[in-house]
C-alpha positions in Angstrom: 11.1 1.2 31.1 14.4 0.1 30.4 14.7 -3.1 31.6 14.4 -6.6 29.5 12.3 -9.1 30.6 13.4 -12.5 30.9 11.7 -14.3 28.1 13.3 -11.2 25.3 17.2 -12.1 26.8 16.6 -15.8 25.8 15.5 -14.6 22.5 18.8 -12.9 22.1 20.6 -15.7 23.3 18.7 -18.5 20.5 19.5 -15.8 18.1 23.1 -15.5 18.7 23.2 -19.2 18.4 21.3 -19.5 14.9 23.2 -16.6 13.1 25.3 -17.6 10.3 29.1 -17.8 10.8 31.6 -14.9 8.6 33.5 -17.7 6.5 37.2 -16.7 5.8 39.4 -18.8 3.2 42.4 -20.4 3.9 45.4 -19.1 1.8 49.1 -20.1 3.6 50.3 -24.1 3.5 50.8 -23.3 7.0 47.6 -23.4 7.2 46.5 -26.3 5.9 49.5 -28.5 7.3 48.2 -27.6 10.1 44.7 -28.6 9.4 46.1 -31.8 8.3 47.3 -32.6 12.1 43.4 -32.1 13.5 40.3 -34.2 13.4 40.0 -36.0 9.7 36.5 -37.5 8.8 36.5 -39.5 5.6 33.1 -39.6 3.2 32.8 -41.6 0.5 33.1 -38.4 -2.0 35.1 -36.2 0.4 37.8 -35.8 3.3 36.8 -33.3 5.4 39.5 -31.8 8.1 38.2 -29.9 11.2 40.7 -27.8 13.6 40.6 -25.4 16.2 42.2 -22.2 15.0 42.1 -20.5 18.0 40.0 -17.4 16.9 36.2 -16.6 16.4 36.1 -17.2 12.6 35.6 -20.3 10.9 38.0 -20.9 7.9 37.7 -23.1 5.1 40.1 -24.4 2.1 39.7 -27.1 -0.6 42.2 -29.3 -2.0 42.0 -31.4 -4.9 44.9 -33.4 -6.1 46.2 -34.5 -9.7 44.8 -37.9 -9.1 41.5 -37.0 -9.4 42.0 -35.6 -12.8 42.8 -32.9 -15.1 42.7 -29.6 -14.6 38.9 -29.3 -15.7 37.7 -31.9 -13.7 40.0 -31.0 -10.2 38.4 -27.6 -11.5 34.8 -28.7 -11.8 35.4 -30.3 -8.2 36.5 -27.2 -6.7 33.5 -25.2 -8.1 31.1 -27.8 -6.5 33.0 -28.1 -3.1 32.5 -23.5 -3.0 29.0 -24.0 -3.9 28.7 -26.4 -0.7 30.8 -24.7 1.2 28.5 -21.5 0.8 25.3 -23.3 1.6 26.8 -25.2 4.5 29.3 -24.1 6.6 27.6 -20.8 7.5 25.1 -23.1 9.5 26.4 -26.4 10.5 30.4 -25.2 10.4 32.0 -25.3 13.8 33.0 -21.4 14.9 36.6 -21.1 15.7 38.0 -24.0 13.3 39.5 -24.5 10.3 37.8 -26.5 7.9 39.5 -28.4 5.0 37.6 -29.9 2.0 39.6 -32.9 0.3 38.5 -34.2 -3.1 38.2 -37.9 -3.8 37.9 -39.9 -6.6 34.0 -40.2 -7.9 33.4 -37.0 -6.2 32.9 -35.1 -9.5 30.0 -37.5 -10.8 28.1 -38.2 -6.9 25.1 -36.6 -6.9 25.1 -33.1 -5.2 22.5 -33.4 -2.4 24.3 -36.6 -1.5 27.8 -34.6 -1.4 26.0 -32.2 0.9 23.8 -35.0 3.0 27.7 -36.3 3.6 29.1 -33.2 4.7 26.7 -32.6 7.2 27.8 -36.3 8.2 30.9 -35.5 8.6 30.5 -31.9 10.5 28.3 -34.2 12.9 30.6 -36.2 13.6 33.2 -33.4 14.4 31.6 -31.8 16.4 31.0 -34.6 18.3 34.9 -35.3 18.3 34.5 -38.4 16.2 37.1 -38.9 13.7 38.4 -41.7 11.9 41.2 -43.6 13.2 44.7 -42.6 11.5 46.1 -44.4 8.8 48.5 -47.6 9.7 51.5 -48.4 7.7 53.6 -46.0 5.4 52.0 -43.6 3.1 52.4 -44.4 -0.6 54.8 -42.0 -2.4 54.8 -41.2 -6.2 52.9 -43.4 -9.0 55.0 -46.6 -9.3 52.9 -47.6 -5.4 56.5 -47.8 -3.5 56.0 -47.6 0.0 58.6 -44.4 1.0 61.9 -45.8 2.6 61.2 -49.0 0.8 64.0 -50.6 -1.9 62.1 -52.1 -4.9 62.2 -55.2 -5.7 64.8 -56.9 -8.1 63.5 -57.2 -11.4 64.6 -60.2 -13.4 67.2 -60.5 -16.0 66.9 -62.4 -19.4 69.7 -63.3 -21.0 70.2 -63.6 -24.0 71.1 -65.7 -27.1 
């Protein structure tokens, strides 16, 4: 009488599959430097940054920097990115990895079915171990669009009567 049948172990096994994944947040920079080095899958609204953690959980944290905005808005952003972070992830998220949420500009006004139609784009793609190529050429530094390590240029004199 104590014995499973074949077809009620598979059952277990699809159900273990389909069970929403415990979502931790990320807290420590370590973290999220970390993060930084793994897969990176660029959206037109959002950066999205997949890596193994090395544990059962998957773990997500959002960043959104000054150059989106204000406070309000990077605000705003952050509120939207939980609220899709909630619906997705527990789903579609990979288990084990850290997941990092990246702001770009226009993300506050897209639409928010297409924020989530790009996620799920983007967690795709990582889990098929498709990210985008990394960036060529130094990384911008500051506001004035100087190239780090890079003198600028002369400016010109006038003189003067």
């Amino acid at each position: 009488m104590g014995s499973a049948s074949m077809g009620d172990v598979l059952v277990k096994e699809a159900d273990a599959q389909t069970l929403p994944l415990k979502l931790q947040v990320l807290t420590r920079r370590a973290d999220f430097l970390a993060a930084n080095k793994g897969l990176r899958i660029a959206r037109a609204g959002l950066v999205l940054q997949v890596r193994p953690n090395g544990g059962d959980a998957a773990r997500f944290g959002i960043t959104v920097t000054k150059k989106i905005g204000n406070a309000v808005v990077r605000n705003r952003m952050k509120r939207r990115f939980r609220a899709l972070v909630r619906e997705v992830l527990p789903q579609h998220g990979l288990a084990g990895h850290d997941h990092v949420l990246i702001g770009r500009e226009g993300g506050v006004e897209r639409d928010f079915a297409l924020l989530r139609a790009e996620l799920l784009v983007a967690l795709e793609r990582a889990r098929a171990g498709k990210g985008d190529p990394p960036r060529k050429g130094p990384r911008l530094k500051g506001r004035g669009g100087q190239a780090a390590g890079k003198p600028k240029a002369p400016q010109p004199t006038v003189s003067g009567a």
